[in-house]
KEKE-3310 file (N, C-alpha, C; in steps of 0.2 Angstrom, whole numbers, plus 5000, padded with zeros to 4 digits):
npx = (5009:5000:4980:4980:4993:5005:5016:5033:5039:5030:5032:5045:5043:5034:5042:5054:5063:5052:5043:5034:5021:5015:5002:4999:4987:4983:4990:5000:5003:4995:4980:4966:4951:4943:4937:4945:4945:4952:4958:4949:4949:4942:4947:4947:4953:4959:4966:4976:4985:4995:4998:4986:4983:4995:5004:5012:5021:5014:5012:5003:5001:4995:4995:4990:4994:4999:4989:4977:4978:4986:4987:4994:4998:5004:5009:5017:5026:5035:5049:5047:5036:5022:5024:5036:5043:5036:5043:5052:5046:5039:5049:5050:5037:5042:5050:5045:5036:5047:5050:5041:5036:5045:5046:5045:5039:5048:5059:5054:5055:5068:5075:5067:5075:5088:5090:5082:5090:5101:5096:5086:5087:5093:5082:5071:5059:5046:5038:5023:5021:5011:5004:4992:4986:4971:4965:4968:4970:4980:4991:5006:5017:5027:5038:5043:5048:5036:5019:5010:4995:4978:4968:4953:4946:4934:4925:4926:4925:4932:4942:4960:4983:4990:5002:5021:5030:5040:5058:5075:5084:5094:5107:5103:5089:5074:5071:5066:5065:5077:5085:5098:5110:5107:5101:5091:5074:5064:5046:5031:5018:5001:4985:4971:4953:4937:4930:4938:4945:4959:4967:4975:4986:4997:5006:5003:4988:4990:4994:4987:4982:4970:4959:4967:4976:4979:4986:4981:4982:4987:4979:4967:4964:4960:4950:4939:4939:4934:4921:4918:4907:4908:4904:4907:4923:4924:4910:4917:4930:4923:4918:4929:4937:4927:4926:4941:4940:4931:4940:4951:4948:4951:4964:4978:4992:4999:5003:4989:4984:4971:4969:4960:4957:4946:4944:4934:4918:4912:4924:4935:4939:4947:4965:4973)
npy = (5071:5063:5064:5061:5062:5073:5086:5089:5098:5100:5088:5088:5101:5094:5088:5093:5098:5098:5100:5088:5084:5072:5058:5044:5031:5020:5002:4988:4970:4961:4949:4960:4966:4978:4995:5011:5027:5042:5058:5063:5050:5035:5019:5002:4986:4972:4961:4944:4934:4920:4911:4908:4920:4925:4937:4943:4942:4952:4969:4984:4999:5017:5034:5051:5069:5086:5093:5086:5086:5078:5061:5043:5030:5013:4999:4983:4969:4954:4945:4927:4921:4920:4916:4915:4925:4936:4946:4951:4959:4969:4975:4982:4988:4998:5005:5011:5021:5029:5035:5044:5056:5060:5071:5066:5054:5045:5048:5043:5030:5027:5027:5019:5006:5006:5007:4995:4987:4985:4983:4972:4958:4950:4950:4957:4966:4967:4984:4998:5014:5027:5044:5054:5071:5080:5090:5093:5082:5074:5060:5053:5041:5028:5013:4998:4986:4979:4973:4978:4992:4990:5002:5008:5019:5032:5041:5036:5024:5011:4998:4999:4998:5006:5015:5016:5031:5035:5030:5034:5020:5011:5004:4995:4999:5005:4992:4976:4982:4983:4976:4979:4990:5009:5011:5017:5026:5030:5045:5045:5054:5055:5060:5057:5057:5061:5046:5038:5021:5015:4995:4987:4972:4956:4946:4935:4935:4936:4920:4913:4896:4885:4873:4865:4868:4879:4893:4911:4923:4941:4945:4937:4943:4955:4953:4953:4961:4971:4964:4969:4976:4995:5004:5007:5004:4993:4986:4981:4975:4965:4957:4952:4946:4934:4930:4926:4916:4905:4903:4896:4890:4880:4879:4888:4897:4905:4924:4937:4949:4963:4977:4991:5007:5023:5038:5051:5055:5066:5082:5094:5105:5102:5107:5112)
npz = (4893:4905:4908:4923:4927:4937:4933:4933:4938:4946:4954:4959:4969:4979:4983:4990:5007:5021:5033:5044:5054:5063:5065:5070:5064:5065:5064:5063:5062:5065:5066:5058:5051:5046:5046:5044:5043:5036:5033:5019:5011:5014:5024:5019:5027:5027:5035:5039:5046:5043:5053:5067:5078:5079:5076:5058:5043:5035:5035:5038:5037:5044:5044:5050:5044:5045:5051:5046:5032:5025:5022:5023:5018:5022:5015:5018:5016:5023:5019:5019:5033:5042:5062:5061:5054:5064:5073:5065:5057:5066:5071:5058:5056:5071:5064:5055:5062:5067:5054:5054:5052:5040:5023:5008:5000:4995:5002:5014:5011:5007:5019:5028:5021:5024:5039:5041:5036:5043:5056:5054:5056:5044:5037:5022:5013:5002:4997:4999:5000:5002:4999:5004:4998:5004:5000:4984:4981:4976:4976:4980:4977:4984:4977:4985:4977:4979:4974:4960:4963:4960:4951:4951:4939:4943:4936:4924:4924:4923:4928:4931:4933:4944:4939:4943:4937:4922:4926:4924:4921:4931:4946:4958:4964:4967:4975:4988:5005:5013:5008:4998:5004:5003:4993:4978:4977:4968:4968:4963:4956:4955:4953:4962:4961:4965:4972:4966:4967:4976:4978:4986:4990:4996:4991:4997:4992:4982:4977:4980:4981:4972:4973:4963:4962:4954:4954:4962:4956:4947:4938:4938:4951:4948:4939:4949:4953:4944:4944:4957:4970:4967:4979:4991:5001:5009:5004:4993:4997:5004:4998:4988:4998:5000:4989:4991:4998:4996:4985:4986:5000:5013:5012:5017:5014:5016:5025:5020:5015:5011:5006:5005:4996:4998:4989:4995:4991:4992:4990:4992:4977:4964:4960:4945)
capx = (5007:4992:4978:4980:4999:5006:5022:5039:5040:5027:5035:5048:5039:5032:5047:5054:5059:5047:5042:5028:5019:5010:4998:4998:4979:4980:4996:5002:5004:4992:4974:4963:4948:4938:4935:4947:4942:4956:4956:4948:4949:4942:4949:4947:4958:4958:4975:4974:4991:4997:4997:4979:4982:4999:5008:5014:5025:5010:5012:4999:5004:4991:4995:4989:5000:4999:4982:4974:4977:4989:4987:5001:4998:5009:5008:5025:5027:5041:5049:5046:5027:5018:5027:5043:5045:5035:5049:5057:5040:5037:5056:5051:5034:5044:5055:5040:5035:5051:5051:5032:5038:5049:5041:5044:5036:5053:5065:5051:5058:5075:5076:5068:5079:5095:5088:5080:5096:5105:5091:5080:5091:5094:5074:5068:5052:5043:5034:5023:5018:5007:5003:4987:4985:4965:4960:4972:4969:4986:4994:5013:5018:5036:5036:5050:5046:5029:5013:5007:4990:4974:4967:4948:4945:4928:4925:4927:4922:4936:4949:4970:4984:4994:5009:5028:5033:5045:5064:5081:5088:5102:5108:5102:5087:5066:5071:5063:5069:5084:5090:5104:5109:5108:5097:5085:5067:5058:5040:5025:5013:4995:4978:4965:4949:4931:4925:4941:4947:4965:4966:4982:4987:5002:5008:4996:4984:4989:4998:4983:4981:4962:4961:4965:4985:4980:4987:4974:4986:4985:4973:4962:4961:4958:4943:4935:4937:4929:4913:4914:4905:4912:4900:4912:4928:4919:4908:4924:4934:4920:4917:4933:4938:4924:4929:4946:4938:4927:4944:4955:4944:4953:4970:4980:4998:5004:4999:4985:4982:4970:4968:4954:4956:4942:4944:4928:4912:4912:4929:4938:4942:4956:4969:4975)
capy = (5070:5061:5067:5060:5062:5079:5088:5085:5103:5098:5082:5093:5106:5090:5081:5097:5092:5101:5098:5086:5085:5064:5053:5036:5029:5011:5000:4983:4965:4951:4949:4962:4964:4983:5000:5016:5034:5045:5065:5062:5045:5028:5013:4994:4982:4963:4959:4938:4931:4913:4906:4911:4923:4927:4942:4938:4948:4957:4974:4988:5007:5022:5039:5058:5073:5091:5096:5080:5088:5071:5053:5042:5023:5007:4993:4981:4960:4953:4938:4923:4922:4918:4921:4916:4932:4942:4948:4957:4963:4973:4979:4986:4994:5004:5011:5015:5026:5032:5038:5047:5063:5062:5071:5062:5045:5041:5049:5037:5022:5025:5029:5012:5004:5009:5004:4989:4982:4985:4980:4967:4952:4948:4950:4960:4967:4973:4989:5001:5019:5031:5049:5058:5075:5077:5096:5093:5076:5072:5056:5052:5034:5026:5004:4995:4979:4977:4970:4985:4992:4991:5008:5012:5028:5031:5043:5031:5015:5008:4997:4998:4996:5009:5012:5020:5035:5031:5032:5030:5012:5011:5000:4995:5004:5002:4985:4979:4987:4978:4971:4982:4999:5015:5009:5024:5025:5036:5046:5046:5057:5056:5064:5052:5058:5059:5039:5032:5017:5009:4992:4987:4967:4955:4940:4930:4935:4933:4918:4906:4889:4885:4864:4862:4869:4885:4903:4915:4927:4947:4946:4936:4947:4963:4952:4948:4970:4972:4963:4971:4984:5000:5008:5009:4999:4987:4981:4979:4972:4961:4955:4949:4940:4929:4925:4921:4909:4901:4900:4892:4885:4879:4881:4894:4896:4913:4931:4938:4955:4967:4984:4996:5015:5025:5045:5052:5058:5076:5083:5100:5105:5097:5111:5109)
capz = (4900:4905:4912:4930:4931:4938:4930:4937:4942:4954:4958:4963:4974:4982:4986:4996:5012:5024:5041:5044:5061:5058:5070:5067:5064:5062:5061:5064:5060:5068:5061:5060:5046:5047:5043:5046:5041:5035:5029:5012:5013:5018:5021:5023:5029:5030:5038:5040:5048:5043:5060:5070:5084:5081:5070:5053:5040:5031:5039:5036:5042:5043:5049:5048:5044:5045:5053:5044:5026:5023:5024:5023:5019:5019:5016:5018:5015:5025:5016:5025:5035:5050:5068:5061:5054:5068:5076:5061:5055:5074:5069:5051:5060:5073:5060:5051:5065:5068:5050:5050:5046:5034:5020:5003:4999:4993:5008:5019:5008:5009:5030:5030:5019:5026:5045:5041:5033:5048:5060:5050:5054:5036:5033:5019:5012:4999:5002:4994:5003:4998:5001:4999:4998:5002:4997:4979:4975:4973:4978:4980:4980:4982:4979:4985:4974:4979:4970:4958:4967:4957:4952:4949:4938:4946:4931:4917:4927:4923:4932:4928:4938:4948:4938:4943:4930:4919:4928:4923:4925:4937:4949:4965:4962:4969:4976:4993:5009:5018:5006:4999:5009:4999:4987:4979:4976:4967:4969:4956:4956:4954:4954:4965:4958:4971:4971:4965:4972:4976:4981:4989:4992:4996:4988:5000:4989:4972:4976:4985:4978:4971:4975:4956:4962:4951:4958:4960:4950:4948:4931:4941:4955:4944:4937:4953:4958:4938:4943:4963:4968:4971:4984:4998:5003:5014:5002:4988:4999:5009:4990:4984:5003:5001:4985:4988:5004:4990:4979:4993:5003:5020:5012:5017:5014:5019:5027:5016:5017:5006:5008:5001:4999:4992:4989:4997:4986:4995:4990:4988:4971:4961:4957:4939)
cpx = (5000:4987:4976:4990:5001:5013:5025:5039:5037:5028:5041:5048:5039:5035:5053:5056:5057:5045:5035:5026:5012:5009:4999:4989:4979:4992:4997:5000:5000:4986:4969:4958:4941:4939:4941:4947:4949:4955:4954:4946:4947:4942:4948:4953:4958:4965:4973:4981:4991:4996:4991:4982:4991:5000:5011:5017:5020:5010:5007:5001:5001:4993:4991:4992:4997:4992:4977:4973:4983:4987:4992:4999:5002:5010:5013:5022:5032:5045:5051:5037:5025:5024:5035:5048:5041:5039:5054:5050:5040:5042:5051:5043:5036:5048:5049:5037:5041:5052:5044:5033:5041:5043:5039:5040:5045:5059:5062:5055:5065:5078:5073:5071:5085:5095:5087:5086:5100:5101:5085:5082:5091:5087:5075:5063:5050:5038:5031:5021:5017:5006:4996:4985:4976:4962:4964:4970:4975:4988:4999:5013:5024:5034:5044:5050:5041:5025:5012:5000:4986:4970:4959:4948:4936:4921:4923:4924:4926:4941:4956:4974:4986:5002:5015:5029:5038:5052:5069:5083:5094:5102:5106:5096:5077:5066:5069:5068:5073:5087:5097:5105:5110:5105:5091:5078:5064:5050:5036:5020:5006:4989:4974:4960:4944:4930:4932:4943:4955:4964:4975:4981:4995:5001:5005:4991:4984:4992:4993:4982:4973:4965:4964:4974:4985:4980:4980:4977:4982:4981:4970:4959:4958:4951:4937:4932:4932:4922:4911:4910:4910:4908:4905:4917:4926:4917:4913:4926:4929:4918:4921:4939:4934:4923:4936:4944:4935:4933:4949:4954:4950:4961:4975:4990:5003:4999:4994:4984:4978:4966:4965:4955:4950:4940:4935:4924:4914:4921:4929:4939:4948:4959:4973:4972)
cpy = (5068:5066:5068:5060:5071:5079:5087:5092:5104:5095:5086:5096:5100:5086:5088:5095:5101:5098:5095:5087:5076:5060:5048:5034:5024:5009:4993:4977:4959:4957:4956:4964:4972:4990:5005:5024:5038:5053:5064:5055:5039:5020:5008:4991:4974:4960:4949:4934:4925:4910:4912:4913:4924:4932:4938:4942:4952:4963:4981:4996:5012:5027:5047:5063:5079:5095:5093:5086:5082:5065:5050:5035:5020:5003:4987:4972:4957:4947:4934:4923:4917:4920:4920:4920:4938:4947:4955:4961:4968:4978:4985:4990:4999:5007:5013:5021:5030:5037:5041:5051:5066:5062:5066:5055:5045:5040:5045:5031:5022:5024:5022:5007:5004:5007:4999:4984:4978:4981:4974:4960:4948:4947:4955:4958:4971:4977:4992:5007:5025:5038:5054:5064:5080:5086:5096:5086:5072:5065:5053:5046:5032:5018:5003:4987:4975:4977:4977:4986:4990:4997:5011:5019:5028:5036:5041:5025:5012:5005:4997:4995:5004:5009:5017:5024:5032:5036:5030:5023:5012:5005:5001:5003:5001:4995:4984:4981:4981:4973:4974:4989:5003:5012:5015:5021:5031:5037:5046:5050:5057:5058:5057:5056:5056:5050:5035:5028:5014:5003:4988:4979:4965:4950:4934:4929:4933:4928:4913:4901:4887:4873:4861:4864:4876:4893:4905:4919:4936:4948:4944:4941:4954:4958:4954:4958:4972:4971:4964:4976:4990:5006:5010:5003:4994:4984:4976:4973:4964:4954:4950:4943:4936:4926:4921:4914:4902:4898:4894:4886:4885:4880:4888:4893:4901:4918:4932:4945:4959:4972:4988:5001:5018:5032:5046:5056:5067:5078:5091:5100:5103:5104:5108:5107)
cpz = (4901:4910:4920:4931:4932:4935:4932:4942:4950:4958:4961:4970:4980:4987:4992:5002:5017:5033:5042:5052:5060:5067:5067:5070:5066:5060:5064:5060:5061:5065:5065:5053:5049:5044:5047:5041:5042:5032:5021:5011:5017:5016:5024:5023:5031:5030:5039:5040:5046:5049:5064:5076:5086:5075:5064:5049:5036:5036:5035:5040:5039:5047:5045:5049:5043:5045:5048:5035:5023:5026:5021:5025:5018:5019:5014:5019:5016:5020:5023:5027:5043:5057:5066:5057:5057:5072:5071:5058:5061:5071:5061:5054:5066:5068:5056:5056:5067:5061:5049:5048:5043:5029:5014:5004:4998:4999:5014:5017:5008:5016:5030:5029:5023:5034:5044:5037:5039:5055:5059:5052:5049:5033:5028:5016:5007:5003:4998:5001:5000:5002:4998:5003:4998:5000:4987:4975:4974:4977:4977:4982:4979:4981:4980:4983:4977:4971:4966:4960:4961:4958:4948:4948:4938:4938:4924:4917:4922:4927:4929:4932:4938:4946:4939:4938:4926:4925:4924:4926:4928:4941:4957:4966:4962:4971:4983:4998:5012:5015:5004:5001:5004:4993:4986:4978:4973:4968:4964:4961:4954:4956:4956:4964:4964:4966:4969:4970:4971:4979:4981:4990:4994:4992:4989:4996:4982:4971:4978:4979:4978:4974:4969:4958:4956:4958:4956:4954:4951:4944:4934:4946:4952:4941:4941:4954:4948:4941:4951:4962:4971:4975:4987:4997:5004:5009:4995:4990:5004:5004:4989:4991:5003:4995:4984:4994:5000:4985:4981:4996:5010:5019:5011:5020:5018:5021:5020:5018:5009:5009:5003:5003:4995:4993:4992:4991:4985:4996:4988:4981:4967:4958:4951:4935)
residu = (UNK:UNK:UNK:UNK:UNK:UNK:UNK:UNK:UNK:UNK:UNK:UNK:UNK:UNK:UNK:UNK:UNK:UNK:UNK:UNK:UNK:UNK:UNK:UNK:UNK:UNK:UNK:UNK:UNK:UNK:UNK:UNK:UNK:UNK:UNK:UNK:UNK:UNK:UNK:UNK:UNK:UNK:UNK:UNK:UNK:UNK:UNK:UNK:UNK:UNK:UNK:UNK:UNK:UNK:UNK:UNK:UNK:UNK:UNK:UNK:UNK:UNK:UNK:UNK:UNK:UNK:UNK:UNK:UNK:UNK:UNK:UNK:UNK:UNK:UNK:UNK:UNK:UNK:UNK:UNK:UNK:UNK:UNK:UNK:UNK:UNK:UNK:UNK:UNK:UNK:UNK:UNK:UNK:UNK:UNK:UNK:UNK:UNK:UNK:UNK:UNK:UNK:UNK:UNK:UNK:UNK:UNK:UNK:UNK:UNK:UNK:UNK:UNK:UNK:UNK:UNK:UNK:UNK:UNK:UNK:UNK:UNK:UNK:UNK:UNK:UNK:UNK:UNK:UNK:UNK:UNK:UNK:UNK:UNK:UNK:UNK:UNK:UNK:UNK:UNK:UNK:UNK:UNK:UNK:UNK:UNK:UNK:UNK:UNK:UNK:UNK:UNK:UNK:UNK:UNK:UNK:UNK:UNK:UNK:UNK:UNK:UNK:UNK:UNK:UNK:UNK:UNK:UNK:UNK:UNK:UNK:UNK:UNK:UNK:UNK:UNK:UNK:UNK:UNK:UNK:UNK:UNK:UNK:UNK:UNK:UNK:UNK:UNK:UNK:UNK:UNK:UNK:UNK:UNK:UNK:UNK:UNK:UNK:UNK:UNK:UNK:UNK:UNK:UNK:UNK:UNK:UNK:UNK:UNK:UNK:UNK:UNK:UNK:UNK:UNK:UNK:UNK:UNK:UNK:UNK:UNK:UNK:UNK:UNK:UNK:UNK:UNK:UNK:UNK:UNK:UNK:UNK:UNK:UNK:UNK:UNK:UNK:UNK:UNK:UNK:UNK:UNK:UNK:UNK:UNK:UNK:UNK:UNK:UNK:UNK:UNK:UNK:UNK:UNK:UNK:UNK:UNK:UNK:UNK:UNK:UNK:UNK:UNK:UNK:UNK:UNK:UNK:UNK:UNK:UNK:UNK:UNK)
# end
């Protein structure tokens, strides 16, 4: 076992189900580009719709749970983009709040799945949401065929990715939400460490066109987070949008969202 992953016995314990008590911080769809402050946690956000001044399928969802000892991000990619799938995006953020208190990361993915089937009007969406535990350190995440994050170990000064445990292969299985009903998901577990960074994006992002007709691609953008800084989110993220402006330039295809979390300096103790 590695030394950032937890045991299963803990993944266990973890996945429990339990009673949450969850505020929502931060959430929706149309443009927004700033800073939110989470228990342990802070994050940026450059949310950037296809059409200007309307909603667009990149959806972003922040909440706090159980007397701000949890945070609970997600971040979802409708298929389709600009207003003409704002309508099922709004849909797949009320059911996100409909499901704040489910405990699991995974039993969140499923409850969204299973509604947004029936509810989505034949949309679906990749998803990823995270769970972070800020006196432990721990972080639970489910993906439903989303982008894999990028994962600064602040310790090492090194960047990775953000990757799923190993599961059995089966059917109808971590695929995105609303596409087949009763589909599972499983959770991973991992230790987020003071300073580390996740950086979260959509398709928008690793998908732009430079004027030459090259993708930016996901090697690229793990380049761009090598040579940012990692002071703060802000500066990361303030970093790597003004290089994809510079890569783009005026062309913009789809929603774009990039999302910066970064454990706090001053933290409890890590158990284990």
């Amino acid at each position: 076992m590695g030394r950032d992953e937890i045991s299963l016995a803990m993944i266990e314990e973890l996945e429990k189900p339990q009673v949450l008590v969850c505020n929502e911080v931060r959430g929706g769809n149309r443009k927004f580009i700033g800073t939110r402050k989470l228990p342990g946690i802070v994050a940026w956000v450059a949310s950037i719709p296809f059409n200007v001044g309307d909603g667009g399928g990149d959806l972003h969802f922040m909440s706090v749970c159980s007397h701000d000892l949890i945070s609970r991000i997600a971040l979802a990619d409708v298929s389709g983009h600009g207003r003409e799938v704002d309508a099922a995006t709004v849909t797949l953020l009320e059911l996100m709040r409909k499901n704040i208190d489910v405990w699991g990361q995974s039993d969140f993915m499923r409850g969204l799945n299973d509604t947004f089937n029936q509810d989505g009007g034949g949309q679906y969406a990749t998803a990823i949401v995270l769970g972070f535990h800020r006196v432990t350190g721990h972080l639970a995440f489910s993906n439903a065929g989303h982008l894999p994050p990028l994962w600064y170990h602040a310790d090492e000064r090194t960047w990775g990715w953000l990757k799923e445990g190993e599961r059995a292969p089966r059917k109808a299985f971590g695929l995105p939400v609303g596409l087949i009903p009763g589909t599972r998901y499983s959770q991973t577990v991992v230790t987020l460490r003071p300073s580390d960074i996740l950086l979260l994006y959509t398709d928008g992002i690793t998908d732009a066109e430079s004027g030459a007709g090259k993708d930016l691609g996901r090697e690229q953008l793990l380049e761009w987070a090598r040579e940012g800084s990692v002071e703060s989110p802000q500066a990361l993220g303030e970093q790597l949008l003004k290089r994809l402006n510079e890569f783009r330039g005026n062309r913009h295809n789809d929603d774009e969202t990039l999302l910066v979390l970064q454990r706090e300096r001053e933290s409890a103790p890590i158990f284990g």
